[in-house]
TITIKOL-643827 format. One record per residue (C-alpha): residue in one letter; x, y, z. Coordinates in Angstrom, 3 decimals. Example, Ala and Ser with C-alpha at 12.3 -4.5 7.8 and 13.67 -1.06 7.14 Angstrom:
BEGIN
- r,x,y,z
- a,12.300,-4.500,7.800
- s,13.670,-1.060,7.140
***
This chain:
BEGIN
- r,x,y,z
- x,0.000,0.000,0.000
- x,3.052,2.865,0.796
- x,4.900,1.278,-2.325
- x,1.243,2.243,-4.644
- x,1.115,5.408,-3.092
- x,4.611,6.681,-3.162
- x,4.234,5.444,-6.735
- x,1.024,7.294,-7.532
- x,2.443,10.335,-6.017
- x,5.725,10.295,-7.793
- x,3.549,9.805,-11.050
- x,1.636,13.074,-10.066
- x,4.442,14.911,-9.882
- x,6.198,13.765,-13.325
- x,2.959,14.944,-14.674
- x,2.832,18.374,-13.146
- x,6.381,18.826,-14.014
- x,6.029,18.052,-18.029
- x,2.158,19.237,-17.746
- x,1.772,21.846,-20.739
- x,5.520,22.615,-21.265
- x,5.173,23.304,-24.923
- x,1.758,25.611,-25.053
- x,3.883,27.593,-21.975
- x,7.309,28.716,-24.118
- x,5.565,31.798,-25.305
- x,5.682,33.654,-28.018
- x,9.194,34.253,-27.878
- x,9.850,30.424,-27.277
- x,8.053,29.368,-30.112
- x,10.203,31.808,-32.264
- x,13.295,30.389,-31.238
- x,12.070,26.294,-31.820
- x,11.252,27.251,-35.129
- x,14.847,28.969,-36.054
- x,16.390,25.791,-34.884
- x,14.309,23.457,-36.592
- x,14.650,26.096,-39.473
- x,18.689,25.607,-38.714
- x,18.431,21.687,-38.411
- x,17.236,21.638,-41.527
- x,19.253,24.055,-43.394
- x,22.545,21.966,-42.048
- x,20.825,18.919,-42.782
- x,22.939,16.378,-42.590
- x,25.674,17.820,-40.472
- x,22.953,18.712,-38.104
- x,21.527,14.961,-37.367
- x,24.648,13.908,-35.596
- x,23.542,16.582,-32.958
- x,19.725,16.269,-33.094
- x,20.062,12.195,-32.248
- x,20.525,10.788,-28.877
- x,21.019,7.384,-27.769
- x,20.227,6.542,-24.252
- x,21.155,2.817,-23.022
- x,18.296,0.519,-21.577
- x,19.388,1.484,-17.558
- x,19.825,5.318,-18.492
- x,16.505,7.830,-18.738
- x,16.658,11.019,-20.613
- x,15.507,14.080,-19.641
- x,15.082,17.021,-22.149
- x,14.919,20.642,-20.886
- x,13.650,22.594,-24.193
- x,14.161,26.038,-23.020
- x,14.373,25.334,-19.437
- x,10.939,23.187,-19.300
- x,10.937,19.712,-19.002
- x,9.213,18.438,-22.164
- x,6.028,16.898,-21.923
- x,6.137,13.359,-20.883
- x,9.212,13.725,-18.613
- x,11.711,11.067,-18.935
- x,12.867,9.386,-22.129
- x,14.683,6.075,-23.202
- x,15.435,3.647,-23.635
- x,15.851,3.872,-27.234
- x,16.793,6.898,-29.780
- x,14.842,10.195,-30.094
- x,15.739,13.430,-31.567
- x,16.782,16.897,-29.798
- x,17.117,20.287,-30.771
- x,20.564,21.643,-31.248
- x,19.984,24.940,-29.697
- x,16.836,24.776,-27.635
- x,16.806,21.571,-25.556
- x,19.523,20.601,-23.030
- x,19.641,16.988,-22.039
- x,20.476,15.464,-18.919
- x,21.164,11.624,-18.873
- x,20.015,9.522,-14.540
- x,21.506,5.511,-14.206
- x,18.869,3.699,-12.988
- x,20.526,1.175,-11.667
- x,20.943,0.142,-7.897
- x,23.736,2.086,-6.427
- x,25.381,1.205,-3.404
- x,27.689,2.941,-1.119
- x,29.827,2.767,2.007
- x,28.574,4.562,5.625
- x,31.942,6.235,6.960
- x,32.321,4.872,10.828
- x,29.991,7.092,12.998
- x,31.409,7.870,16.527
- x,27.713,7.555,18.336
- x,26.869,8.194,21.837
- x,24.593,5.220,22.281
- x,21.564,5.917,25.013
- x,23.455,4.227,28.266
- x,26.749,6.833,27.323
- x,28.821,4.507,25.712
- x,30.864,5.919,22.651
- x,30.953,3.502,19.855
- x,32.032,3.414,15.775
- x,29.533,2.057,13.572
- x,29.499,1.949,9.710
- x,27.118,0.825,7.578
- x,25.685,-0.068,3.709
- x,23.237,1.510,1.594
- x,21.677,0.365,-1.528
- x,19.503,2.520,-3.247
- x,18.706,3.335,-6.754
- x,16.874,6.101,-8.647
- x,12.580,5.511,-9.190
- x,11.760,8.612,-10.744
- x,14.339,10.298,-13.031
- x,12.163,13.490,-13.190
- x,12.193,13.796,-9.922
- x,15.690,13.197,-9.215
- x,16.642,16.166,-11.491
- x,14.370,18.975,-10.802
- x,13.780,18.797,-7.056
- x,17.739,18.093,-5.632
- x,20.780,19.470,-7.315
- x,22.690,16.154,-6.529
- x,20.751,13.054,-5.286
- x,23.708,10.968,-4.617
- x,25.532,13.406,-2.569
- x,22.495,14.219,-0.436
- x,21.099,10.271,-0.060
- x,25.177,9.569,1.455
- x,24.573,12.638,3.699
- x,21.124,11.735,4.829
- x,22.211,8.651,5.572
- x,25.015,9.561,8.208
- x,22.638,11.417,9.990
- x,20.113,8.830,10.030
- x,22.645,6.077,11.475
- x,23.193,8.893,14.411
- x,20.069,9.597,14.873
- x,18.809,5.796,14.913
- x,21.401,4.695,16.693
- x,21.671,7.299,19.427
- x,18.424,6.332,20.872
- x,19.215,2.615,21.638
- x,21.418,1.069,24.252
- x,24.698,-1.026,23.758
- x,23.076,-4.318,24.176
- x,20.233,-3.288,21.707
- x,22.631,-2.473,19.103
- x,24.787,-5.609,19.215
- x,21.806,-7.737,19.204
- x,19.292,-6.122,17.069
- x,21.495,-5.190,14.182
- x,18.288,-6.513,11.812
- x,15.374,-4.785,13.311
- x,17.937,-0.937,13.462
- x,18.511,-1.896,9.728
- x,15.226,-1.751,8.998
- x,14.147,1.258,10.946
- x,16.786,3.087,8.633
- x,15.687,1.507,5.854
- x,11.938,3.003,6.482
- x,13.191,6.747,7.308
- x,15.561,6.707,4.961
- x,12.943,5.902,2.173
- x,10.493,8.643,3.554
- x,13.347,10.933,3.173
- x,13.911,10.493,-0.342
- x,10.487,10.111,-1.939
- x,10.678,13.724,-2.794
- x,13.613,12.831,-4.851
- x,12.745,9.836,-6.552
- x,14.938,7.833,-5.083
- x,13.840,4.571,-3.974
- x,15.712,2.812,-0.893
- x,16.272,-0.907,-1.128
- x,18.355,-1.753,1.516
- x,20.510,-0.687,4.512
- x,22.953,-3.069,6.348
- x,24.822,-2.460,9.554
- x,28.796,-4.008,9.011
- x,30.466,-3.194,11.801
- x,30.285,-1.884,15.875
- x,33.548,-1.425,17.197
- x,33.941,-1.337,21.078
- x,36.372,0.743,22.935
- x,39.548,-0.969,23.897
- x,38.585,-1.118,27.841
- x,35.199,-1.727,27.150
- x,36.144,-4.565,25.406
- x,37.930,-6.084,28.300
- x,35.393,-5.057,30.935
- x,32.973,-6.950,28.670
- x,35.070,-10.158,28.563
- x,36.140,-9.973,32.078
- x,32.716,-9.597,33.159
- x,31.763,-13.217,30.998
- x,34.582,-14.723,31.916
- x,33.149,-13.913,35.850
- x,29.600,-15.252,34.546
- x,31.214,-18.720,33.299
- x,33.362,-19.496,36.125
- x,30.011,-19.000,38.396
- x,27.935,-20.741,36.099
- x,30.980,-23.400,36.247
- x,30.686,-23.322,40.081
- x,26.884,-23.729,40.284
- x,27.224,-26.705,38.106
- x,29.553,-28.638,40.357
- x,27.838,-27.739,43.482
- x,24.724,-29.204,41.911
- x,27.061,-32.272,40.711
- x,28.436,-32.792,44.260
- x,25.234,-32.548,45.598
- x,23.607,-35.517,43.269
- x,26.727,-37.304,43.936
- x,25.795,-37.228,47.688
- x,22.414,-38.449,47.461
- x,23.234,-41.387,44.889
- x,25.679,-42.935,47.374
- x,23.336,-42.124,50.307
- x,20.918,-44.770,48.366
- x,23.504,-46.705,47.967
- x,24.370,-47.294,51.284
- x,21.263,-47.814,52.227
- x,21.196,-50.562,49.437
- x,23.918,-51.852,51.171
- x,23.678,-52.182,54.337
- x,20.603,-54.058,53.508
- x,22.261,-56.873,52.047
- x,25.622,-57.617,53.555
- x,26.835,-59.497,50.584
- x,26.163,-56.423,48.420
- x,29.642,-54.898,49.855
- x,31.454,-58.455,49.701
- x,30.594,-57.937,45.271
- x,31.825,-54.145,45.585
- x,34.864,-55.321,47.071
- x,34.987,-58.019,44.068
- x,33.979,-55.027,41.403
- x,36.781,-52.326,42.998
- x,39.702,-55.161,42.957
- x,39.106,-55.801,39.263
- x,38.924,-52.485,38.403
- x,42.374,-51.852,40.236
- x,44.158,-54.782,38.534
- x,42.845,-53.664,35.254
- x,45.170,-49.988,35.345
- x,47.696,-51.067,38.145
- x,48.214,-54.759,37.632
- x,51.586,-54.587,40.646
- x,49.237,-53.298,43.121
- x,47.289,-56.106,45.276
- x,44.661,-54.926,47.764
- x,43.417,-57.719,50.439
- x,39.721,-56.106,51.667
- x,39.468,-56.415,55.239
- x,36.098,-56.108,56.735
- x,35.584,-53.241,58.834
- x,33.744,-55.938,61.110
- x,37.237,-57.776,61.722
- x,38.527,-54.677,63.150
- x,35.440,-53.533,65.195
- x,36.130,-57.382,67.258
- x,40.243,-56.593,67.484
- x,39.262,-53.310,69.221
- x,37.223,-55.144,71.515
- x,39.308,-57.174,72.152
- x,42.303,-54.757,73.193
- x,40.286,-52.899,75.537
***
């Protein structure tokens, strides 16, 4: 729906621009197309290397004929035929054009100073417009768009612009293509490249992870210990339900041992031996 009416209203304005062009040259206008159809003639055929004009299938024409934009506004692709003395010609690529975002230094919303550059593609939609309503389109879309990446940009926060790179993009894109209606210059696409980070912010930020895994570390082997604890809590309970549950874990540890350490014997000696020695002492 804003594409149909940006369209219909860039299509209004083409009209009003070429919109009775020819019945307004005058008197004095009309006198001076006729001499220089009266002098294409005359030098006929010198003259018809200057009256043609070739413009390529991305290229519009547009033909000033005494100042006024002829009716119809822009030409091409194709040939057509000029006036050697009257009509001035002016040639707008419509192809996409894309350009580089020098590194803005940007105050971001929590007062952190960061450099961000950025990508615009945009290409020209209206070649009418383009020409008689901004001296240079190119030079003002660049322009426009450094102020829009500090004016997006300053009203988010550090963590905002490191994670929503897609959704600032986008918000560019939109203001960016408001901007430039007037112009006839349609904006395709804006892309964020790069945010770089103060040295000591940098390490402050890695520092401060580094803190976050080693607790996260910590919390995960408290939790381990503490499962550890209750599994051989059951266990011993297990065991000391069945005494001949800890004669088959002494079986299970000595085969385990002579498996890595096959020099090392161990002998088991029930805790229940000792208990009678000490009995027996006192």
């Amino acid at each position: 729906m804003e594409d149909a009416e940006k369209g219909a209203r860039g299509r209004r304005e083409t009209h009003k621009f070429g919109e009775g062009s020819d019945n307004d040259l005058g008197v004095c206008g009309w006198l001076l197309v006729i001499a220089s159809f009266l002098l294409t003639f005359v030098t006929f055929p010198i003259s018809i290397w200057l009256c043609i004009k070739i413009v390529k299938e991305y290229e519009r024409a547009i033909i000033f004929r005494l100042g006024r934009i002829l009716k119809g506004g822009a030409k091409g692709p194709g040939l057509f035929f000029v006036l050697p003395c009257t009509d001035n010609i002016i040639k707008v690529d419509m192809r996409t054009i894309s350009f580089d975002i020098p590194p803005q230094e940007i105050l971001t919303k929590d007062s952190v100073t960061v450099n961000v550059d950025g990508v615009v593609y945009y290409r020209v939609q209206n070649a009418t417009l383009a020409v008689a309503n901004i001296t240079n389109a190119d030079s003002a879309t660049r322009l426009l768009a450094q102020t829009t990446l500090r004016n997006v940009l300053g009203t988010k926060n550090l963590a905002q612009i490191l994670s929503d790179r897609e959704e600032i993009a986008h918000s560019m894109q939109s203001t960016l293509d408001d901007a430039t209606d007037d112009w006839g210059i349609k904006v395709e696409r804006v892309e964020i490249k790069d945010v770089k980070l103060p040295i000591q912010l940098q390490r402050a930020m890695a520092a401060e992870a580094e803190a976050a895994r080693e607790a996260r570390a910590k919390v995960i082997a408290a939790e381990g210990e503490m499962n550890a604890s209750r599994a051989l809590k059951e266990a011993s309970m297990v065991i000391s339900e069945s005494p001949a549950a800890l004669q088959l874990r002494y079986l299970q540890t000595l085969t385990t041992i002579a498996a890595e350490k096959n020099s090392t014997i161990v002998f088991p000696l029930p805790l229940d031996l000792l208990q009678g020695f000490l009995a027996a002492k006192h």
